[in-house]
C-alpha positions as CSV (number, residue, x, y, z in Angstrom):
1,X,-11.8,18.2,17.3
2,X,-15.5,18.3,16.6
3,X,-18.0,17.3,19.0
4,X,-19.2,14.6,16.1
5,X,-15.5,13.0,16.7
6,X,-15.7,13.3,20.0
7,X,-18.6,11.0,20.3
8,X,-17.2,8.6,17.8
9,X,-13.8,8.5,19.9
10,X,-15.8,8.8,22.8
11,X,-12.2,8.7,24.8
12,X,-13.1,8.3,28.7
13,X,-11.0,10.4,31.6
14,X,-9.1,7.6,32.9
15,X,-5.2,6.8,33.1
16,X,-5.5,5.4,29.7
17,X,-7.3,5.5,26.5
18,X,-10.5,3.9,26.0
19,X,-11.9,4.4,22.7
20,X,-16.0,3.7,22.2
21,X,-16.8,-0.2,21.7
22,X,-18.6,1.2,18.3
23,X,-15.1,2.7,17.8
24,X,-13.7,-0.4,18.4
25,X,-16.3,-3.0,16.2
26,X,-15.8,-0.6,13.0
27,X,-13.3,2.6,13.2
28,X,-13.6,3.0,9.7
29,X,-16.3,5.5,9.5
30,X,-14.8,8.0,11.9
31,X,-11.9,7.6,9.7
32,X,-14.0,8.5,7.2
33,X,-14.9,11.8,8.6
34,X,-10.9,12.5,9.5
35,X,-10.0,12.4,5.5
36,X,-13.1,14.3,4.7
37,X,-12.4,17.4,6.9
38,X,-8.4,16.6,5.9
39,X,-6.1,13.8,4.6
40,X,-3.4,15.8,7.4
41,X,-5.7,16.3,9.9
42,X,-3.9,17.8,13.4
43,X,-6.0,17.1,16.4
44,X,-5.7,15.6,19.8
45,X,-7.2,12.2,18.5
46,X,-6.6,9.1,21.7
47,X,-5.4,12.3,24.1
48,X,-2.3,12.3,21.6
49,X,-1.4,15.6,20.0
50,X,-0.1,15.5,16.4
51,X,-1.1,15.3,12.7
52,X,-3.2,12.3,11.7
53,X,-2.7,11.0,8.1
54,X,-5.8,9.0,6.5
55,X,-4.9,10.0,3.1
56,X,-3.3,7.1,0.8
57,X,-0.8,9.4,-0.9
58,X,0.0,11.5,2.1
59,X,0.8,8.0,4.1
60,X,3.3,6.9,1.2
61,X,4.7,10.8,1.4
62,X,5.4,10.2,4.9
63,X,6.2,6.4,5.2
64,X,8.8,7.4,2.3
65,X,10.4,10.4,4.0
66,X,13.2,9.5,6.3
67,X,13.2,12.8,7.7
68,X,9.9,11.8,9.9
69,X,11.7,9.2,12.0
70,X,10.4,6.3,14.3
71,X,10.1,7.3,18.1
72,X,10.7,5.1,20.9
73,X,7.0,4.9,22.4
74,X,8.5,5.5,25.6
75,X,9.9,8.2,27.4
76,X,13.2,9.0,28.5
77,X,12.1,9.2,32.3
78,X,9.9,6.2,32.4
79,X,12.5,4.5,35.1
80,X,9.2,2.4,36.6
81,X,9.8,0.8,32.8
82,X,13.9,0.7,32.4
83,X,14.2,-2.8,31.0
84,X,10.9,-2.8,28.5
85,X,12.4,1.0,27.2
86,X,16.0,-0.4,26.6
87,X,14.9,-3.4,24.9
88,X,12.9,-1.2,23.0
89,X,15.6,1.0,22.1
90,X,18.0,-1.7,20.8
91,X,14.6,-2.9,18.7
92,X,15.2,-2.7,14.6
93,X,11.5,-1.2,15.2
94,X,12.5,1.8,16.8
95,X,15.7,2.8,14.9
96,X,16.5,5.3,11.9
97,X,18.3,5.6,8.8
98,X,22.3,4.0,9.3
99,X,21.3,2.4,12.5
100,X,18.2,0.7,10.8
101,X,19.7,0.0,8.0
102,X,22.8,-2.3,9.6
103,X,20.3,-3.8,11.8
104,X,17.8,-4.8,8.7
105,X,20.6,-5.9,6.5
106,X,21.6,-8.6,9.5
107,X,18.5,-9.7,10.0
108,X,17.1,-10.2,6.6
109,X,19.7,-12.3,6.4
110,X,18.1,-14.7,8.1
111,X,14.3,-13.8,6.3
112,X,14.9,-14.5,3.3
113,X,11.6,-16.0,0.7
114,X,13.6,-19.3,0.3
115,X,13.8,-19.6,3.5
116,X,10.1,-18.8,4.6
117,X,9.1,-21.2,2.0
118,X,10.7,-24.2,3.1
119,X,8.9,-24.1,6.5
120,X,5.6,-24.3,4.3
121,X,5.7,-27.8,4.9
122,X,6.3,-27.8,8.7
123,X,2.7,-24.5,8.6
124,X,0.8,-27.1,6.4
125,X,1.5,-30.2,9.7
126,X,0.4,-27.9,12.5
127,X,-2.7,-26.9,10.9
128,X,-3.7,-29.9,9.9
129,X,-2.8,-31.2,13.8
130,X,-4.9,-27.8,15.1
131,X,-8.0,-28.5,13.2
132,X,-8.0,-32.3,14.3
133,X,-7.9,-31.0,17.3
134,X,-11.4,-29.2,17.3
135,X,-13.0,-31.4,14.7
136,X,-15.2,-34.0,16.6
137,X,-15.9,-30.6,18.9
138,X,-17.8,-28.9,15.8
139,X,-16.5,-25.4,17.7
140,X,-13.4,-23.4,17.9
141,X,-12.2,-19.8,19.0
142,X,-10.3,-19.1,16.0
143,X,-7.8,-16.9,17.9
144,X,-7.0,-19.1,20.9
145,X,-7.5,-22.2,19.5
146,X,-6.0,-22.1,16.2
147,X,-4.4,-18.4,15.2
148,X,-2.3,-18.2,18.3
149,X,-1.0,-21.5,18.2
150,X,0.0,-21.7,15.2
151,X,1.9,-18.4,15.6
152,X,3.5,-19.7,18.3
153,X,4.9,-22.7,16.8
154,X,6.1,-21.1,14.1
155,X,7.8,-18.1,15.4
156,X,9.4,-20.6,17.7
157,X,10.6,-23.4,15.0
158,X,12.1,-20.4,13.4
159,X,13.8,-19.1,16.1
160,X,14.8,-22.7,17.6
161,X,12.9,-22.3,20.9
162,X,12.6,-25.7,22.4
163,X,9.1,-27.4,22.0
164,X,8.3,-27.6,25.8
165,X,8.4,-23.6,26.1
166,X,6.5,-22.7,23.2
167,X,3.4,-22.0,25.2
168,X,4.8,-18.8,26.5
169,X,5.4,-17.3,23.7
170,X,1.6,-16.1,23.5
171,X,1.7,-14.7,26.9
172,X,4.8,-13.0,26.2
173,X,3.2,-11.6,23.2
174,X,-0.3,-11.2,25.0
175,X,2.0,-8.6,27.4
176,X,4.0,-6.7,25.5
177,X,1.6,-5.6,22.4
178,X,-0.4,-3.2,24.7
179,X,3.0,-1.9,25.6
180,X,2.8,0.3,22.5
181,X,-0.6,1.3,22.2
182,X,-1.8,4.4,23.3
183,X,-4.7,2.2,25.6
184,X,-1.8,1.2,27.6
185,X,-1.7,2.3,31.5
186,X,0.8,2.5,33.7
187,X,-0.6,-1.1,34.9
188,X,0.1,-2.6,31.3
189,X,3.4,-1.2,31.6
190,X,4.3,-2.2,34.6
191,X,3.5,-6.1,33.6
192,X,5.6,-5.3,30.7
193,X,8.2,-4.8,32.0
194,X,8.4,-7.5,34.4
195,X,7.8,-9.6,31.0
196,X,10.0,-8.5,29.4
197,X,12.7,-9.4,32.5
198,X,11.5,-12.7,31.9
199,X,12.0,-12.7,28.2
200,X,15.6,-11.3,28.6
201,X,16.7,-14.2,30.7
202,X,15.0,-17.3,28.8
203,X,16.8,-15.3,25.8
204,X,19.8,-14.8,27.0
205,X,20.1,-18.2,28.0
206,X,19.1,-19.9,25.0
207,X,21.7,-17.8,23.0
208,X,24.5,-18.6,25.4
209,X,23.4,-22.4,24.3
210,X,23.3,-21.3,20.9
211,X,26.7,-19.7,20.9
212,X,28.2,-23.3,22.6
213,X,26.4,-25.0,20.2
214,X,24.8,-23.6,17.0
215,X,21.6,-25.2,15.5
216,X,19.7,-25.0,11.9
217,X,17.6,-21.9,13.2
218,X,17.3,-18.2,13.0
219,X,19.1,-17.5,16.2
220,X,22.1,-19.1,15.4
221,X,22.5,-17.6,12.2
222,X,21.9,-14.2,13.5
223,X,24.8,-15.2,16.1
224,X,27.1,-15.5,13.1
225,X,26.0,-13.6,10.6
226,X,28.6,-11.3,9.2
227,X,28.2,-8.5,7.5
228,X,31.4,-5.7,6.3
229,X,32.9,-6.7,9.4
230,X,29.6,-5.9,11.4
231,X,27.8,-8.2,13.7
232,X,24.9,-7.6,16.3
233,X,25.8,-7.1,19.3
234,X,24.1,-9.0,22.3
235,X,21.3,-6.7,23.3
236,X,20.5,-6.0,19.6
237,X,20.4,-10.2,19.5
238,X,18.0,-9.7,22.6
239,X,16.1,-7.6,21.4
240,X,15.6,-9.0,17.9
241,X,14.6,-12.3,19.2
242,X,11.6,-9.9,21.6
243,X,10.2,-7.8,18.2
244,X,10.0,-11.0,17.0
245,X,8.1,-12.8,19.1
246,X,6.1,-9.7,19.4
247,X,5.6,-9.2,15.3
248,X,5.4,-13.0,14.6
249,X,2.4,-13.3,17.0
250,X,0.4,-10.2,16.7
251,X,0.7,-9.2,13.1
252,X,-0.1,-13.1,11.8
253,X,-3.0,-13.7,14.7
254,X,-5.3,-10.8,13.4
255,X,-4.7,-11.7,9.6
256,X,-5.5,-14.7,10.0
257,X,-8.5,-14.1,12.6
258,X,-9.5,-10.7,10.3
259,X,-9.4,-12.8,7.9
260,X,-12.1,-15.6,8.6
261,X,-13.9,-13.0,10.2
262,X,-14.2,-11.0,7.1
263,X,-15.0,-14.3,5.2
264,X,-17.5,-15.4,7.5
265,X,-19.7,-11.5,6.8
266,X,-19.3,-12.3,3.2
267,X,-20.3,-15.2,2.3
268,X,-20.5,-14.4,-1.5
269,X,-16.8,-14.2,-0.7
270,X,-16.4,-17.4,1.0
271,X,-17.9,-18.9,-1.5
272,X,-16.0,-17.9,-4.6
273,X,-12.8,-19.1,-2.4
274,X,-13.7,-22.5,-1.7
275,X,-14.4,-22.9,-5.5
276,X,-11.9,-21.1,-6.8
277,X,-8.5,-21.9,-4.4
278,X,-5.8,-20.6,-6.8
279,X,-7.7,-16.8,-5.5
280,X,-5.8,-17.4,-1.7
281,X,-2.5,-14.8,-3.0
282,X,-5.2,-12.0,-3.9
283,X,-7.3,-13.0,-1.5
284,X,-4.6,-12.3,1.7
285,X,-4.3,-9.2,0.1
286,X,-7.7,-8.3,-0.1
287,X,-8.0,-9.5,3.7
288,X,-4.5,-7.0,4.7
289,X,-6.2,-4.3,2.6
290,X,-9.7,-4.7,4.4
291,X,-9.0,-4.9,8.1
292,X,-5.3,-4.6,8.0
293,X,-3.6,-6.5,11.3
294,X,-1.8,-3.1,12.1
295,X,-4.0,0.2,12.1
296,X,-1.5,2.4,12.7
297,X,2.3,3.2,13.0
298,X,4.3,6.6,14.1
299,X,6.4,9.2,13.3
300,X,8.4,12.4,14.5
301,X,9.9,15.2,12.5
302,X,13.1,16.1,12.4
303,X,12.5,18.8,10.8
304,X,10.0,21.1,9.1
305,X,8.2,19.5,6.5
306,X,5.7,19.9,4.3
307,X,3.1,17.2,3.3
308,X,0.5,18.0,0.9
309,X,0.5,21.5,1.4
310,X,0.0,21.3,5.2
311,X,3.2,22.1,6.9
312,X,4.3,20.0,10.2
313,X,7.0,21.5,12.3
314,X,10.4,20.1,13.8
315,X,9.5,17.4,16.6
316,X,5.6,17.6,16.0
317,X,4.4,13.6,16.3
318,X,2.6,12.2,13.3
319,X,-0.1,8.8,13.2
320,X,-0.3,7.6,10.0
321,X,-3.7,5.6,10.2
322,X,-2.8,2.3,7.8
323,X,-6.5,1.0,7.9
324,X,-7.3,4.4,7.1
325,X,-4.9,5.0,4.0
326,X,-5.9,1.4,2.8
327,X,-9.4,2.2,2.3
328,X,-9.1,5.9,1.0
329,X,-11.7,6.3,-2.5
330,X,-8.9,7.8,-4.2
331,X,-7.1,4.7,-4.3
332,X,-9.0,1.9,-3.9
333,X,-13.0,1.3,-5.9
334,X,-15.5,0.4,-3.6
335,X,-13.4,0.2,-0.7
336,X,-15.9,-0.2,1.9
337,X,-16.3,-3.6,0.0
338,X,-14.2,-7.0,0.4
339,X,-13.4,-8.0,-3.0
340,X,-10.7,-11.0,-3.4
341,X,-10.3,-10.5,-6.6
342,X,-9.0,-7.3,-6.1
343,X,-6.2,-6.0,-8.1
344,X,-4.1,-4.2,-8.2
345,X,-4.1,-3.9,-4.4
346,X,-0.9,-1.9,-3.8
347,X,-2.4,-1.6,0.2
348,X,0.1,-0.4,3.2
349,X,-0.9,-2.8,5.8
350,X,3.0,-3.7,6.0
351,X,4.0,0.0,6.1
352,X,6.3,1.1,2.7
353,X,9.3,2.3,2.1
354,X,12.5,1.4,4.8
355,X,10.4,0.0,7.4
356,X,8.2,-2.4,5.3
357,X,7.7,-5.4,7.5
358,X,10.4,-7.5,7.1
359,X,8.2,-10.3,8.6
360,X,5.2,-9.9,5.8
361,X,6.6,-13.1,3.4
362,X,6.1,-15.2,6.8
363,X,2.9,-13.7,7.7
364,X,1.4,-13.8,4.2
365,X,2.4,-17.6,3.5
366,X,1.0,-18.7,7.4
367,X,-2.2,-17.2,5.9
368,X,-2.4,-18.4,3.2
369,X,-2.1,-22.2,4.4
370,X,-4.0,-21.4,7.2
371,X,-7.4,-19.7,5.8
372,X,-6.8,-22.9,2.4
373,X,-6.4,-25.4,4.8
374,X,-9.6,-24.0,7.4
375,X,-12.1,-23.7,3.8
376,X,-10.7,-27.3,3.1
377,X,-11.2,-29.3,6.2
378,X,-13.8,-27.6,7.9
379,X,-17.4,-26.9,6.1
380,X,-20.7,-25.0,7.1
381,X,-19.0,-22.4,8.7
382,X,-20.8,-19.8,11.0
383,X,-19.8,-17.2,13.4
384,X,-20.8,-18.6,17.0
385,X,-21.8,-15.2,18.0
386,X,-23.5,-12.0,16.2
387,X,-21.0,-9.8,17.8
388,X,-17.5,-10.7,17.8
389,X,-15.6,-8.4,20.3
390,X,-12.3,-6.5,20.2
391,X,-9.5,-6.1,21.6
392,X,-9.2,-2.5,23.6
393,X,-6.4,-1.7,21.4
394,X,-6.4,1.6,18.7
395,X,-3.2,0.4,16.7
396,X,-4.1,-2.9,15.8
397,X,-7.1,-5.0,14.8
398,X,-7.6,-7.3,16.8
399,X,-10.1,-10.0,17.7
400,X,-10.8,-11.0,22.1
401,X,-12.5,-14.0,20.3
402,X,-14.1,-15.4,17.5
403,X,-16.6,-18.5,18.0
404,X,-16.7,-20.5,14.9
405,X,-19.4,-23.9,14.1
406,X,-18.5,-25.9,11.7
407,X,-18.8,-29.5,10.3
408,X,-15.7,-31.5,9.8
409,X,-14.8,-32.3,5.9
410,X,-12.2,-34.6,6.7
411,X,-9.4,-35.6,9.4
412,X,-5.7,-36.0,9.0
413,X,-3.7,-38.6,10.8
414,X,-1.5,-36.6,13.4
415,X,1.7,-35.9,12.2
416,X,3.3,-33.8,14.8
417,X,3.5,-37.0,17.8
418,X,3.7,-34.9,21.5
419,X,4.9,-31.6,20.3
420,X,1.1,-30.7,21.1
């Protein structure tokens, strides 16, 4: 790596990762430099040996290659972290080729657009009951005020978590994303796992109720959902209902956060928006293109392969750098520049191939109400500081904060009684 990395990186001798804050405000232009000196670059990026992929096309070659499978992001021996690795290891995530396949052919199932749409409704009441909230305040934290909420509500209408216990969802979520980042220390580990013991009871629990008693929700239908004769067994149940409070949180949170931040530093763009509301579709893509939630998912070969002329050997790791791919020249005009009127945008910030995000109809529609309904109901807006800060995380983009001013366009009666 050269020294000119290094600095950028600026990865400090500790336990754990800890990339530069300048890293951290704006990574793109070190991934500049990375696609410059090679699209396949193999380096010791994060203290994590392997091949880095910033190239568009190479990302797709690898995404679309089921010989480069996923990895469990722990390792065998991490007994300090037994029940956060087996949950992980029953995760649709983590899984390759037949195994993935049975376990993404269950629970799409129980995804499906028709049935993401009809909780449009039920996005468009908490929103509304979210901003009334904050209006006569003229403030907000966009993530911890209004992102994170709604998240949690919706991931847990969907699921058929009980209204009373909603509020742990976000520290559940809050936990376990570091879990799989390469900042994580043996600390984040550590708390986890004794998270996820937590989340393995309240789960197994409400299933047990479930089984006694089905409801109209996702867990239920998971329970008895049928498919050829194959069902999921309970810790695949388990650990489906954990990626998804893990994915329906984190993923939705920084689109919708990125996105008001990117909105907010351009204000040409934020303009066009309010007047031109039938842009929010191309917009959301624009906003997953630009800072996409996820910055960067992994792979392992199974064998010797070769990927735009650069050969990567049997068991060598490999980053592919989403937020890098999604901005690569070759691909994408301008793309140091937010454009919502870009298209085509065919942008990987939901991965490709196999593992696309089963989840990305959810997240895409909660944005999409979300940033409409904010531009709506809420005018003048202004970032409350010059600096928002990140989140000390190198796989996903992801806000600490974002102060917001504003001045109230109108106020919706409450719709949503005490489930607030």
């Amino acid at each position: 790596m050269t020294s000119e990395l290094k600095q950028a990186l600026h990865v400090k001798k500790t336990e754990q990762t800890i990339p530069s804050s300048d890293f951290l405000s704006n990574p793109y232009p070190t991934y500049d430099k990375l696609r410059e000196k090679n699209p396949v670059y193999k380096g010791n990026l994060y203290k994590q040996p392997g091949w880095y992929i910033t190239g568009y096309e190479e990302a797709v070659a690898v995404l679309k290659n089921t010989k480069f499978k996923n990895r469990i992001p722990l390792p065998e021996s991490s007994k300090k972290y037994e029940q956060l690795k087996n949950i992980q290891n029953d995760m649709m995530l983590f899984k390759n080729q037949a195994d993935h396949k049975r376990l993404r052919m269950l629970v799409s199932k129980g995804i499906t657009p028709s049935m993401i749409e009809s909780y449009r409704l039920y996005m468009e009441e908490v929103v509304h009951e979210l901003l009334n909230q904050v209006q006569n305040k003229g403030k907000m934290d966009v993530v911890m005020d209004f992102s994170y909420p709604l998240a949690s509500h919706v991931i847990a209408k969907l699921l058929g978590v009980p209204i009373e216990d909603r509020q742990q969802f976000r520290d559940w979520a809050l936990s376990l994303v570091p879990t799989i980042d390469f900042t994580r220390s043996r600390k984040t580990l550590e708390n986890g796992n004794e998270q996820t013991k937590k989340l393995l009871i309240y789960f197994k629990k409400l299933i047990q109720n479930r089984k006694q008693a089905p409801q109209q929700d996702l867990i239920s239908q998971l329970i008895l959902e049928e498919q050829q004769g194959i069902k999921l067994t309970d810790d695949e149940l388990l650990a489906t209902c954990i990626l998804l409070v893990i994915a329906g949180h984190e993923t939705t949170v920084n689109l919708i956060s990125n996105s008001i931040l990117s909105l907010l530093s351009n204000p040409e763009q934020l303009a066009m928006l309010k007047e031109n509301p039938s842009l929010i579709e191309r917009a959301v893509e624009e906003f997953l293109r630009f800072e996409s939630p996820t910055q960067m998912t992994a792979r392992i070969a199974s064998e010797d392969i070769e990927i735009n002329g650069t050969r990567i050997k049997k068991d060598e790791h490999v980053y592919i750098l989403l937020g890098a791919a999604n901005r690569d020249p070759k691909i994408f005009i301008n793309p140091n520049v937010l454009d919502i009127t870009r298209s085509p945008n065919p942008h990987l910030a939901f991965g490709y191939g196999t593992h696309f995000c089963i989840g990305s109809t959810l997240a895409r529609l909660e944005a999409q109400v979300a940033i409409q309904t904010i531009l709506q109901q809420l005018d003048h807006l202004q970032m409350g500081t010059p600096d928002p800060q990140w989140r000390n995380l190198i796989g996903f983009r992801s806000l600490k904060e974002l102060p917001l001013t504003f001045k109230a366009v109108s106020k919706t009666n409450s719709v949503l009684g005490n489930e607030f």
